[in-house]
TORLOKE-269696 format. One record per residue (C-alpha): x, y, z; residue number from 0; residue in three letters. Coordinates in nm, 3 decimals. Layout:
<recs>
<px:X py:Y pz:Z fidren:NUM tinu:ala>
...
</recs>
This chain:
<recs>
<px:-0.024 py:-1.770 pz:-0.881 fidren:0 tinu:unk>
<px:-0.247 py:-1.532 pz:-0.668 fidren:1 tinu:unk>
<px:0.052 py:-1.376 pz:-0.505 fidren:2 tinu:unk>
<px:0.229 py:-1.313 pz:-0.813 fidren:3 tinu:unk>
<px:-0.089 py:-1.137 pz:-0.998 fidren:4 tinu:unk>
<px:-0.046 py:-0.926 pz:-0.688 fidren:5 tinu:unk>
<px:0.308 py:-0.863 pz:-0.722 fidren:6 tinu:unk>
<px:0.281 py:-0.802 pz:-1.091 fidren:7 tinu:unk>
<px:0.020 py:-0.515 pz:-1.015 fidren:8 tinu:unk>
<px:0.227 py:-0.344 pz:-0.751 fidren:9 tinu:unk>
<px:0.511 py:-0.322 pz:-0.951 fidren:10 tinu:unk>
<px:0.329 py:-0.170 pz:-1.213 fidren:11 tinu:unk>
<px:0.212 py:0.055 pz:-0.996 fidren:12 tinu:unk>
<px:0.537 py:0.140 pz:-0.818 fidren:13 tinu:unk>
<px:0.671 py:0.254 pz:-1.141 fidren:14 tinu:unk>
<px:0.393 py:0.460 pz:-1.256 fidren:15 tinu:unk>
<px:0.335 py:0.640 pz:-0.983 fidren:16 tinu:unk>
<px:0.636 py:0.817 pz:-0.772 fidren:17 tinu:unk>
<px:0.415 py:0.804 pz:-0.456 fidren:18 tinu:unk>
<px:0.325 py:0.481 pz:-0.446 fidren:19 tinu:unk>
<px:0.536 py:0.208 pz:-0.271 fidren:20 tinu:unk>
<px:0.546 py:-0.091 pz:-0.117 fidren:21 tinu:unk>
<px:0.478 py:-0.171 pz:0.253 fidren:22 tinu:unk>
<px:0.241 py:-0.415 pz:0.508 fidren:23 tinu:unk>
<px:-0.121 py:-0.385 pz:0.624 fidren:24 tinu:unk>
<px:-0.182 py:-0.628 pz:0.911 fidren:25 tinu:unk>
<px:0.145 py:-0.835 pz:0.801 fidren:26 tinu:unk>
<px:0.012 py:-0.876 pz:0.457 fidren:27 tinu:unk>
<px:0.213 py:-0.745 pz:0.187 fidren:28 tinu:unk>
<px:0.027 py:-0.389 pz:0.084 fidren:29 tinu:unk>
<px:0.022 py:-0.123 pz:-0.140 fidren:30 tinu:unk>
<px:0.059 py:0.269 pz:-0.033 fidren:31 tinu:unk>
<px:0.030 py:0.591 pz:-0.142 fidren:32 tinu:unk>
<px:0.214 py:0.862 pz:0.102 fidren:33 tinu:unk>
<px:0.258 py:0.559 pz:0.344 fidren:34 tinu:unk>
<px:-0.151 py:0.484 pz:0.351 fidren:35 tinu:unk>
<px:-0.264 py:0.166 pz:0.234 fidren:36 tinu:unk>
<px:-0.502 py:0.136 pz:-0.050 fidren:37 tinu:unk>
<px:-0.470 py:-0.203 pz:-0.136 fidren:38 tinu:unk>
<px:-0.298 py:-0.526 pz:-0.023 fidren:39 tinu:unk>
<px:-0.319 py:-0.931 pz:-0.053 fidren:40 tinu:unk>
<px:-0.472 py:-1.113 pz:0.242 fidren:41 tinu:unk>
<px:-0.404 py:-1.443 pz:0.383 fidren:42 tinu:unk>
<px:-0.693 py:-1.565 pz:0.217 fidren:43 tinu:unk>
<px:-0.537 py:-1.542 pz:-0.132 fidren:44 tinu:unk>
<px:-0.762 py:-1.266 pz:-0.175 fidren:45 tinu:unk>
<px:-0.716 py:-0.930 pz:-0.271 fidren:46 tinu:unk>
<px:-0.836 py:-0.608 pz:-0.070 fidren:47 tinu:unk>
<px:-0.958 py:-0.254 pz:-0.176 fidren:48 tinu:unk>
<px:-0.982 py:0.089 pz:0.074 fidren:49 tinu:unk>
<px:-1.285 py:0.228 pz:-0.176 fidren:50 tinu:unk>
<px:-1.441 py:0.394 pz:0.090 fidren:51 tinu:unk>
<px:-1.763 py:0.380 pz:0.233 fidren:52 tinu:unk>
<px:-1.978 py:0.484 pz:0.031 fidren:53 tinu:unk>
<px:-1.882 py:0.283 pz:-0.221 fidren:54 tinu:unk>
<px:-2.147 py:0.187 pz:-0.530 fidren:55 tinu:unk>
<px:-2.109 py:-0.235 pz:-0.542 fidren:56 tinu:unk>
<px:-2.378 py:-0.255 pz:-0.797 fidren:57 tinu:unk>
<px:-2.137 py:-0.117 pz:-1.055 fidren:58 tinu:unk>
<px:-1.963 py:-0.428 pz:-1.115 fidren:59 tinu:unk>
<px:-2.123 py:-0.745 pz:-1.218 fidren:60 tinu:unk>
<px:-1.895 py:-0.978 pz:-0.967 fidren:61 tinu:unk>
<px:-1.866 py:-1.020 pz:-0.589 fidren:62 tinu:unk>
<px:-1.703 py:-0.753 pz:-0.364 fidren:63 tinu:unk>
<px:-1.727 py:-0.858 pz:-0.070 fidren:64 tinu:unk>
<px:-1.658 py:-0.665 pz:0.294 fidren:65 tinu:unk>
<px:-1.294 py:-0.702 pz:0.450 fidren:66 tinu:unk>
<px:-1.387 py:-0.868 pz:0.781 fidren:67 tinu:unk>
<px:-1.060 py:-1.034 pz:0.981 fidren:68 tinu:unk>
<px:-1.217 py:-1.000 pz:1.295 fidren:69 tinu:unk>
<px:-1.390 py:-1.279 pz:1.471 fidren:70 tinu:unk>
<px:-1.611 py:-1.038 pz:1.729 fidren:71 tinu:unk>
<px:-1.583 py:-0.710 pz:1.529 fidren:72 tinu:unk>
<px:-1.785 py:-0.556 pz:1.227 fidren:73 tinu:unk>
<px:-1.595 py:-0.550 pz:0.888 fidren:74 tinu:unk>
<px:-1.317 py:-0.309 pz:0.843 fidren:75 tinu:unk>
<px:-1.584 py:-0.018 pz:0.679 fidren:76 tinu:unk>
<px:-1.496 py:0.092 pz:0.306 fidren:77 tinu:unk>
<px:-1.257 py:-0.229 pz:0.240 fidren:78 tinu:unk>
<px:-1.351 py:-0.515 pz:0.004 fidren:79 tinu:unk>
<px:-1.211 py:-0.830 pz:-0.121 fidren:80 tinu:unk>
<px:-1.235 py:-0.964 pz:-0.438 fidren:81 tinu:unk>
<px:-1.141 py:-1.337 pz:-0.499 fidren:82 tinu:unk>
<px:-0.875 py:-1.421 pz:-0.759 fidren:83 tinu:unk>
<px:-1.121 py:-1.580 pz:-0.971 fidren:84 tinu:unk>
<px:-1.177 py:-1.234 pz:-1.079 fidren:85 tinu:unk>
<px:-0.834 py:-1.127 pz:-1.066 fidren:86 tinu:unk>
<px:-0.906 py:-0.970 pz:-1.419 fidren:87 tinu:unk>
<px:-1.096 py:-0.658 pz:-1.200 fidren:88 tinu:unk>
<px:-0.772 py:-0.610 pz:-0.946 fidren:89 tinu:unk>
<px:-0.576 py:-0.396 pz:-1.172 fidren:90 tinu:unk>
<px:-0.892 py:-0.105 pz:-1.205 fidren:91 tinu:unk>
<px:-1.020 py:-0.164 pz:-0.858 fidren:92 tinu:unk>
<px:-0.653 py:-0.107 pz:-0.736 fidren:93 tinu:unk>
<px:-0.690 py:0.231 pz:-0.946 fidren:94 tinu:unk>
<px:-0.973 py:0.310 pz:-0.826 fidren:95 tinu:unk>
<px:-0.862 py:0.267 pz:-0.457 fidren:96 tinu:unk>
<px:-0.573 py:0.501 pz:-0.560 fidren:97 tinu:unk>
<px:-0.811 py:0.738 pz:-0.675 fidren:98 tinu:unk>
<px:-0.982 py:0.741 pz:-0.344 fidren:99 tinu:unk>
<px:-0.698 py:0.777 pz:-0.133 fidren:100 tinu:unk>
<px:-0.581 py:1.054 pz:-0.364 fidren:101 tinu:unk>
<px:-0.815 py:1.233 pz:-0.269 fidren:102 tinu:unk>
<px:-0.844 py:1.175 pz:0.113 fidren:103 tinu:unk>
<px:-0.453 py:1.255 pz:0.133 fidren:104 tinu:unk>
</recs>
């Protein structure tokens, strides 16, 4: 169920945007724009956001938490995870990743 919500959203955007494709962030299936990742679905179940570092949490009223797959390192800076019980937010946080990495390209 997780996986397919994620599937579902890459597709979508796959189709609407020429640039983006799919591809693999740390064996995870991912989501890229001009072969950068923006967004993929962890092993967790969970999925994960590039909104950069500066990024305003207090503008959504659910948990974003920091990417962190490391055992002895700090969190991956600028990427969050977002469980699936809000899998309703995925779709606009994956645009707003894409925004982000619009830019930065």
């Amino acid at each position: 169920m997780e996986f397919e919500k994620f599937k579902e959203i890459r597709e979508l955007f796959c189709l609407k945007h020429p640039e983006v494709t799919e591809g693999k962030m740390m064996s995870s299936p991912a989501i890229h724009y001009k072969n950068k990742v923006f967004a993929f679905f962890s092993k967790k179940d969970k999925m994960v956001f590039k909104l950069g570092k500066g990024y305003a949490l207090e503008k959504h009223n659910f948990e974003l938490s920091e990417f962190n797959p490391f055992k002895t390192k700090k969190p991956l800076a600028g990427w969050y995870e977002v469980d699936f019980e809000h899998h309703e937010k995925w779709k606009e946080l994956s645009k707003i990743a894409l925004n982000q990495i619009k830019i930065s390209v």
